[in-house]
N, C-alpha and C positions, 0 to 999 in steps of 0.2 A: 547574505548567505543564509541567515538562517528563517528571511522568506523563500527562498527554496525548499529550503528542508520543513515548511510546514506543508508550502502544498506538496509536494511528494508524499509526506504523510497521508494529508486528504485524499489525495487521488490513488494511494494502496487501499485508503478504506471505502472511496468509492467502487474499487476495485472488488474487497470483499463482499461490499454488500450488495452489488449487481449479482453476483453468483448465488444471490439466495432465489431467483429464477429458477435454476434448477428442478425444485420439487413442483415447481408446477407445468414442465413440459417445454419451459421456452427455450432452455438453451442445452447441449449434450452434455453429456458426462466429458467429453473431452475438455471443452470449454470449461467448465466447471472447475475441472483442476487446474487447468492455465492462469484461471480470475482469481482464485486461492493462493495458489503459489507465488504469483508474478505479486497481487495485491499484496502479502507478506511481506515478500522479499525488497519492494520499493517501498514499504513499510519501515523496514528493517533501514534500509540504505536513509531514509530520511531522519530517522531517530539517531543514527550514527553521525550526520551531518550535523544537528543540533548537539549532542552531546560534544561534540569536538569544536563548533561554539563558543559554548557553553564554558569550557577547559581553555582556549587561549584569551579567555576574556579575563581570567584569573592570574 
């Protein structure tokens, strides 16, 4: 489980940091907020998965 919750982490922060395209024309401002957001939030959901880990291990 909590190889899951690493690569979800990775792949939110692959996430953020494809959206740094933006300033250079490659991808819309639409996009741009889906890659921020979605990246965050599966951020989020994997940090939760490790801390909860993390706590039945104890």
């Amino acid at each position: 489980m909590g190889k899951v919750a690493w690569s979800l982490s990775v792949l939110g922060a692959l996430l953020i940091l494809s959206s740094a395209l933006y300033p250079f024309g490659v991808i819309t401002k639409n996009l741009f907020l889906i890659l921020i957001f979605s990246g965050a939030g599966i951020m989020f959901v994997g940090s939760m998965i490790r801390s909860l880990v993390i706590w039945r291990k104890k």
